[in-house]
C-alpha positions as CSV (number, residue, x, y, z in Angstrom):
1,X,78.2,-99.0,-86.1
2,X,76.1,-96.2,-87.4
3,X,78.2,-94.2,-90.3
4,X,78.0,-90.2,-89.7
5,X,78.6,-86.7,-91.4
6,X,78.7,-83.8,-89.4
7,X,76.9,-80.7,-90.8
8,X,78.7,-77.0,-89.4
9,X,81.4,-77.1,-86.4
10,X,80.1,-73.7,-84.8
11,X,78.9,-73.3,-81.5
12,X,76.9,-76.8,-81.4
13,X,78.2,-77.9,-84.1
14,X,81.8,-78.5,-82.4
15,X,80.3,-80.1,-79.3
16,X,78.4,-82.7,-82.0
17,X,81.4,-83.4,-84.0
18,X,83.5,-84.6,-80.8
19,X,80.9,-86.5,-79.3
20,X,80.4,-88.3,-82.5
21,X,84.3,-89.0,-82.4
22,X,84.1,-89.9,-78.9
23,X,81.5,-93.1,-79.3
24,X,82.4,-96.1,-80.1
25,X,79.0,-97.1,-81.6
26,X,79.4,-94.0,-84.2
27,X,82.3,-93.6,-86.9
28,X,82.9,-90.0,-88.4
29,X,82.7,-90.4,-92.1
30,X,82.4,-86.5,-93.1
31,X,82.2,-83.0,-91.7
32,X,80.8,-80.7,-93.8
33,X,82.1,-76.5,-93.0
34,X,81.5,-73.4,-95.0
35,X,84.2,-71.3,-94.2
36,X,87.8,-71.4,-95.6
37,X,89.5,-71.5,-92.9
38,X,88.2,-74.8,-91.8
39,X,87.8,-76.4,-95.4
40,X,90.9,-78.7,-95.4
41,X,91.6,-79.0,-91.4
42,X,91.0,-82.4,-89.8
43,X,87.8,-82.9,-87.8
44,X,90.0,-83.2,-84.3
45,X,91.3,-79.6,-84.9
46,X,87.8,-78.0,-85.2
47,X,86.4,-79.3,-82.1
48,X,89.7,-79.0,-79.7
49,X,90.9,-83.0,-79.6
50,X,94.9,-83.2,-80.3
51,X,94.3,-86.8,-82.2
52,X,93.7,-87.0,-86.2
53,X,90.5,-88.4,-86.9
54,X,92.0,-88.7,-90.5
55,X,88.4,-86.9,-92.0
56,X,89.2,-83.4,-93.6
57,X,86.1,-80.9,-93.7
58,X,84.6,-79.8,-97.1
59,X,82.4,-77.9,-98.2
60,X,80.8,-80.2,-101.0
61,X,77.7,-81.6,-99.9
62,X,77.4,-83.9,-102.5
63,X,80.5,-85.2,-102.2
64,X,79.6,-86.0,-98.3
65,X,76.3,-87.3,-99.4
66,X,78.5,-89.8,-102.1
67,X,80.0,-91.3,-99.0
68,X,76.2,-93.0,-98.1
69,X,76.4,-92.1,-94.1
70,X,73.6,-93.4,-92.3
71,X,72.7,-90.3,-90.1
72,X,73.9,-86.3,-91.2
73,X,73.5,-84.8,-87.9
74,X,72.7,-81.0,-88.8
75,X,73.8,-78.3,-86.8
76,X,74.3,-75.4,-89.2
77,X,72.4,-72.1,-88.4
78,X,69.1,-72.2,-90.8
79,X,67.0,-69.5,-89.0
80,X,68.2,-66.8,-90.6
81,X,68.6,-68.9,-93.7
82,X,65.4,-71.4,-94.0
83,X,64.9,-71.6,-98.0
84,X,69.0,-72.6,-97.9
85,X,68.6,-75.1,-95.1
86,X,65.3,-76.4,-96.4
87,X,67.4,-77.4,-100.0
88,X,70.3,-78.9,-98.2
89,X,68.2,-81.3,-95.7
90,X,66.0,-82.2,-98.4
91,X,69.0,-83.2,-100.7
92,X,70.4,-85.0,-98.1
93,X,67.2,-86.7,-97.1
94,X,66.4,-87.8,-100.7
95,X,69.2,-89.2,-101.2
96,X,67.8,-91.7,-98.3
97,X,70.2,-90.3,-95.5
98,X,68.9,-89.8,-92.3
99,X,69.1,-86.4,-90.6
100,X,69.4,-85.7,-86.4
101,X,69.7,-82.1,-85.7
102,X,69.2,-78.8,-83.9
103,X,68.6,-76.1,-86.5
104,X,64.8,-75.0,-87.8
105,X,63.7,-74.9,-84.1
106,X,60.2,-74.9,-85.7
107,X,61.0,-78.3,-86.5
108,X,61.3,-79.4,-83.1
109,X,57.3,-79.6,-82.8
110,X,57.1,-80.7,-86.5
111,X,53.4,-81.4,-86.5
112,X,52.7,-77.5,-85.7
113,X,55.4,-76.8,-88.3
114,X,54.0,-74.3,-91.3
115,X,53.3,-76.2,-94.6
116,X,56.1,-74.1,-96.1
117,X,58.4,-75.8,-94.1
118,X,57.0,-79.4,-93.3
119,X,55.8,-79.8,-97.1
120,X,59.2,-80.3,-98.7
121,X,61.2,-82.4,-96.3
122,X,58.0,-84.7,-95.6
123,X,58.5,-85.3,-99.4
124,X,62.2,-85.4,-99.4
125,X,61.6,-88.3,-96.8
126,X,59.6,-90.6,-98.8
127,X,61.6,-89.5,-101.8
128,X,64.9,-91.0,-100.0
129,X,62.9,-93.3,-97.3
130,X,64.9,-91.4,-94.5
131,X,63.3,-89.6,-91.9
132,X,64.2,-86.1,-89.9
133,X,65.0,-85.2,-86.4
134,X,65.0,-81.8,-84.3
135,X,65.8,-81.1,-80.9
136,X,67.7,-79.1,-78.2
137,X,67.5,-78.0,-74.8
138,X,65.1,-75.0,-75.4
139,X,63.2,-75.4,-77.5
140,X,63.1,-79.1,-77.1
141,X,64.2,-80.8,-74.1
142,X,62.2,-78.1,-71.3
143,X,59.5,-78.4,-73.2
144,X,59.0,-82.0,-74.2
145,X,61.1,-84.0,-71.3
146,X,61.2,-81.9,-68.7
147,X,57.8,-81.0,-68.9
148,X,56.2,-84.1,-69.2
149,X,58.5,-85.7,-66.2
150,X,56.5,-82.1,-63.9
151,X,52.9,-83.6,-65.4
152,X,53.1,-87.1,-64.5
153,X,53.7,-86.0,-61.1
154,X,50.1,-84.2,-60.6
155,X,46.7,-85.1,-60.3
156,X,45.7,-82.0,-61.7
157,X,47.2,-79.6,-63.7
158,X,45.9,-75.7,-63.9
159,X,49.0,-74.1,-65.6
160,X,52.1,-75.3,-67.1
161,X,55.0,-72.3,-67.3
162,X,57.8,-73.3,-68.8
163,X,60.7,-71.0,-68.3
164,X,64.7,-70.2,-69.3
165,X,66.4,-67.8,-67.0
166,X,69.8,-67.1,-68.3
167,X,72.6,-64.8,-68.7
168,X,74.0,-64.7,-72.2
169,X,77.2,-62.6,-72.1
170,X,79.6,-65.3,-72.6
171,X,77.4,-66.4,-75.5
172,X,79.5,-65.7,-78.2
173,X,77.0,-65.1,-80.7
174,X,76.0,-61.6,-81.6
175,X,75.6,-62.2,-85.5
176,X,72.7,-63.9,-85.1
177,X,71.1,-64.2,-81.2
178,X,72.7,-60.7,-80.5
179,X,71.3,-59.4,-83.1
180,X,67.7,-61.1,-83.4
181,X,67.1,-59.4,-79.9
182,X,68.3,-56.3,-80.3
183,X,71.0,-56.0,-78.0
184,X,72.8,-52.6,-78.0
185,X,69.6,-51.2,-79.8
186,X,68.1,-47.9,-78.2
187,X,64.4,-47.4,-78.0
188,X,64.5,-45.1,-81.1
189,X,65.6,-48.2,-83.0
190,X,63.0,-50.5,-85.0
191,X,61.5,-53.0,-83.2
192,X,64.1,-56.0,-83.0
193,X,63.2,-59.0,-85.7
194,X,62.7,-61.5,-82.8
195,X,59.7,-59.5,-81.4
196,X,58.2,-58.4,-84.3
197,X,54.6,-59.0,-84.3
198,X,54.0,-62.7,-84.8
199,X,57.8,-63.8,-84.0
200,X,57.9,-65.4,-80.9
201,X,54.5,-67.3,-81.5
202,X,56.3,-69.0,-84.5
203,X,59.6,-70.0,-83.0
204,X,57.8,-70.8,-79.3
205,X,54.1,-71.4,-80.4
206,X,54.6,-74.7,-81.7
207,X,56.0,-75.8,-77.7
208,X,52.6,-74.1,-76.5
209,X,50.5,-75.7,-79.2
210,X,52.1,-79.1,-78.8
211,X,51.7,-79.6,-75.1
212,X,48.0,-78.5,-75.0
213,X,47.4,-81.4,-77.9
214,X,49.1,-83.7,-75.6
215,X,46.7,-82.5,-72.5
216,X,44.1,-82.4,-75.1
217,X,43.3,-78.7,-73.8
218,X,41.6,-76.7,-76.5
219,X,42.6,-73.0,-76.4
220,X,41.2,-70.0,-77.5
221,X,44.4,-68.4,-78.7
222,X,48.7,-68.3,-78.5
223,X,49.9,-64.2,-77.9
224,X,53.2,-63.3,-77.4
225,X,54.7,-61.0,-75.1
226,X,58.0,-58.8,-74.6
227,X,59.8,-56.5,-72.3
228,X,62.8,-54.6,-73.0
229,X,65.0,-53.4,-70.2
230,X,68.0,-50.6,-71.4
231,X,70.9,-50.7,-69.3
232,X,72.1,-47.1,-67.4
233,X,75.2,-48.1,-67.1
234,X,78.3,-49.6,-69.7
235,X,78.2,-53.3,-69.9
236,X,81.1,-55.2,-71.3
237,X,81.2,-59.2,-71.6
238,X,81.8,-61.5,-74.6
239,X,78.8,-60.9,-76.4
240,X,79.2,-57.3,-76.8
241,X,79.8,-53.9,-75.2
242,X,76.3,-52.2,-74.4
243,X,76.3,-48.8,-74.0
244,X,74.0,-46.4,-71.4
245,X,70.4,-46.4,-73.1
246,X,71.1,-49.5,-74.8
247,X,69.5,-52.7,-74.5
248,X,70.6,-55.8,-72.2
249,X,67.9,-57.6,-71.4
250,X,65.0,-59.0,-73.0
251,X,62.1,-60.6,-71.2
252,X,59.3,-62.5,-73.5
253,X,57.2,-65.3,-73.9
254,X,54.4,-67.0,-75.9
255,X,51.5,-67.6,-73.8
256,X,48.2,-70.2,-74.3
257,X,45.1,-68.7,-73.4
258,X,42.1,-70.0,-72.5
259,X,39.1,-68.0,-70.9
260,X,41.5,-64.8,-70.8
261,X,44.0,-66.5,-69.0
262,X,47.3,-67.9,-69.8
263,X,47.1,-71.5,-68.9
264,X,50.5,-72.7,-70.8
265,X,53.4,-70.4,-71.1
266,X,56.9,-70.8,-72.6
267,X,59.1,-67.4,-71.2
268,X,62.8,-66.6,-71.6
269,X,64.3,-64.1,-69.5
270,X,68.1,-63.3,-70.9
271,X,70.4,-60.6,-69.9
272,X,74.0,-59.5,-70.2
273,X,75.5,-60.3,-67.7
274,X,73.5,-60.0,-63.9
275,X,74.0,-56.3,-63.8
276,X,71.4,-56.7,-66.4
277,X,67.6,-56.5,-65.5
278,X,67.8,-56.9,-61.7
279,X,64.7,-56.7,-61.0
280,X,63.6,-59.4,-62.8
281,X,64.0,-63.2,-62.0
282,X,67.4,-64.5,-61.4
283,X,68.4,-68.3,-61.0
284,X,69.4,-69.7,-57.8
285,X,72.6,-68.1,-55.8
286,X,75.7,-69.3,-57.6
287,X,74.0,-70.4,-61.1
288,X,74.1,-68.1,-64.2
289,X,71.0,-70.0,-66.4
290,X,68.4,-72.8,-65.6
291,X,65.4,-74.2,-67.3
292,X,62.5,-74.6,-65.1
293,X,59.1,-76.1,-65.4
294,X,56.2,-74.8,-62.9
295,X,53.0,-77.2,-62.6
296,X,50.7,-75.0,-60.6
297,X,48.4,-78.0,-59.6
298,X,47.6,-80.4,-57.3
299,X,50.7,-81.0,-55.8
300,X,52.6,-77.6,-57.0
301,X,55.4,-78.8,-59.1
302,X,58.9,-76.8,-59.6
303,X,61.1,-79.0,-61.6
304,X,64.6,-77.4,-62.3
305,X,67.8,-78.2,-65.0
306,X,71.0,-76.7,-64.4
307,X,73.9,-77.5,-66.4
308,X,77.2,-77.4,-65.8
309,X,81.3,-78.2,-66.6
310,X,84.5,-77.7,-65.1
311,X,86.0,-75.7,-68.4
312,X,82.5,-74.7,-69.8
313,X,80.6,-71.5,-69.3
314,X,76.7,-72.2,-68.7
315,X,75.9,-71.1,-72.4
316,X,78.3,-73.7,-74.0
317,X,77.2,-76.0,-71.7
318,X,73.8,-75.7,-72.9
319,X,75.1,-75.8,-76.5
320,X,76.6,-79.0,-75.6
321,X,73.4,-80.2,-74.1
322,X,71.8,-79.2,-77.2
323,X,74.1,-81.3,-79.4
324,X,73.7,-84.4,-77.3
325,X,69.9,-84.3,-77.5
326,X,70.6,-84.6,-81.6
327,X,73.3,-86.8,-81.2
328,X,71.7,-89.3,-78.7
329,X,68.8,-89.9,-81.0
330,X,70.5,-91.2,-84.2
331,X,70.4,-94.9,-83.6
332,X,66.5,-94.6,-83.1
333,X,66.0,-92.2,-86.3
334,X,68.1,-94.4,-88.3
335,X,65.6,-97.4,-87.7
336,X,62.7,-95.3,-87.8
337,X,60.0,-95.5,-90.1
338,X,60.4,-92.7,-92.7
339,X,59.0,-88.8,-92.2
340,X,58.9,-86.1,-89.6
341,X,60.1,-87.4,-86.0
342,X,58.9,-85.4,-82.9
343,X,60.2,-86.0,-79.3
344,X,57.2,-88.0,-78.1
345,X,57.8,-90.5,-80.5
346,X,61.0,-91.7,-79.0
347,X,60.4,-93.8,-76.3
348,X,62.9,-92.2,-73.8
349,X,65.1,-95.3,-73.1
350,X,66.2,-94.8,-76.5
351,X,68.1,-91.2,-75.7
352,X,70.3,-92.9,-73.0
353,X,72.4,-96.2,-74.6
354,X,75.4,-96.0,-75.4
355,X,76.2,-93.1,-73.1
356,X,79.0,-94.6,-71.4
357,X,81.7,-96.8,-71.8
């Protein structure tokens, strides 16, 4: 039985934190929060179970690191934060404590990863002999399962698109995904921080980068694109309340080119609710967000993921997609050589045991 700290209980951290209290092959040793009003609650209460787990967050990290846990699975937001998050996995890596997680999206292609970033943790892991894993749905899963289950079925391939079609407004996230796109921001505003120049290539680059090594396709560039679409109309949901001549929907992507033409592309189209944008793409009749691959080749390939939960919203479920694509992988990280893991170094049999019981 693998021993195992959970890092944040926010909106992927929670779904972690009960799946890790759910398996029988994993024991909850710690849960690490940062705010006080979960410092000193049980680890049941913060993820909605009704049963003491006995555990009690804290927000002393070396104290969690003093209980020796096998695996920290990290979860806490480090985008907006990377020096911070850098320090705290690299303390817990040198201490020789593995790490599964789904912040530092960057991280999820670490051999595109900037040496800022790959530089320090590769050291923390053969400091501590521990090794380091990132994943989620998107980016992650759509582009490194999903996409290579679409290849294998094609003779020839002569684009890859990889695409996420959702609708956002019951995302409860504003303070960071709200905000890094701009929603509610006019055209007068400054451009917002997620399509800054250069942005999108380095959170989605890495996916586009990655999959032409893998198809050993050389390319002669990765651009980035965005489109802004400002609502006429007042949109309420959870996310926020948009106002006429605000933004609601954001449409971008970073694109691989070769001989002018995009040849691998990874696109996002997210609105606010479907009033949002209708004249752009929509997911199939009855479904509020998908992840699709498109092989245009020989055969054409559509490959589609929907998710879905009888109490869950499609964003949450995503977010608990996202933690099980962390949490599935910690018996394989935990007897993995030390360093930097990526996706295609876990054979894919190793995602799926212990699943049920």
């Amino acid at each position: 039985m693998r021993r195992v700290v959970q890092f944040s209980t926010g909106n992927v951290g929670r779904h972690s934190l009960r799946a890790i209290i759910g398996r029988p092959d994993l024991e909850l040793v710690g849960v690490h929060a940062s705010g006080p009003d979960k410092i000193g609650r049980d680890a049941a209460q913060l993820c909605g179970l009704t049963e003491p787990t006995g555990v009690l967050a804290t927000g002393d990290l070396d104290a969690l690191l003093a209980l020796k846990p096998d695996c920290v699975v990290y979860t806490a937001l480090g985008e907006t934060r990377p020096m911070e998050a850098i320090e705290q996995m690299s303390a817990i890596l040198s201490a020789g404590i593995n790490v599964v997680g789904t912040s530092m999206v960057w991280l999820v292609t670490p051999r595109q990863a900037d040496d800022w970033l790959r530089g320090p943790l590769e050291q923390a892991c053969a400091a501590g002999d521990s090794s380091l894993y990132v994943n989620g749905i998107d980016p992650g899963y759509s582009g490194d399962t999903a996409v290579h289950a679409a290849l294998s079925l094609v003779t020839r391939a002569e684009s890859v698109t990889i695409k996420e079609i959702f609708d956002y407004g019951n995302y409860d996230d504003y303070e960071y995904t709200g905000a890094a796109m701009g929603f509610g921001t006019t055209p007068e505003d400054d451009l917002p921080l997620a399509f800054q120049p250069g942005v999108v290539t380095s959170m989605f680059g890495g996916l586009v980068r990655n999959l032409a090594d893998q198809l050993g396709v050389e390319l002669d560039d990765v651009c980035q694109r965005f489109e802004p679409w400002y609502t006429p109309q007042r949109i309420e949901c959870t996310m926020m309340t948009v106002e006429p001549g605000q933004l609601a929907g954001v449409r971008f992507a970073a694109e691989g080119v070769r001989g002018g033409t995009p040849v691998i592309t990874v696109e996002h189209t997210t609105r606010l609710t479907p009033a949002a944008a209708p004249d752009w793409e929509y997911p199939p009749a009855e479904m509020d967000g998908v992840h699709m691959v498109i092989v245009e080749g020989e055969p054409r390939i559509e490959l589609m993921t929907h998710l879905s939960h009888p109490s869950l919203d499609v964003t949450d479920a995503g977010c608990l997609s996202t933690a099980a694509r962390a949490v599935n992988a910690i018996d394989w990280v935990c007897d993995a050589p030390a360093g930097l893991i990526g996706a295609e170094d876990i054979p894919p049999t190793a995602m799926i045991r212990g699943l049920m019981w």
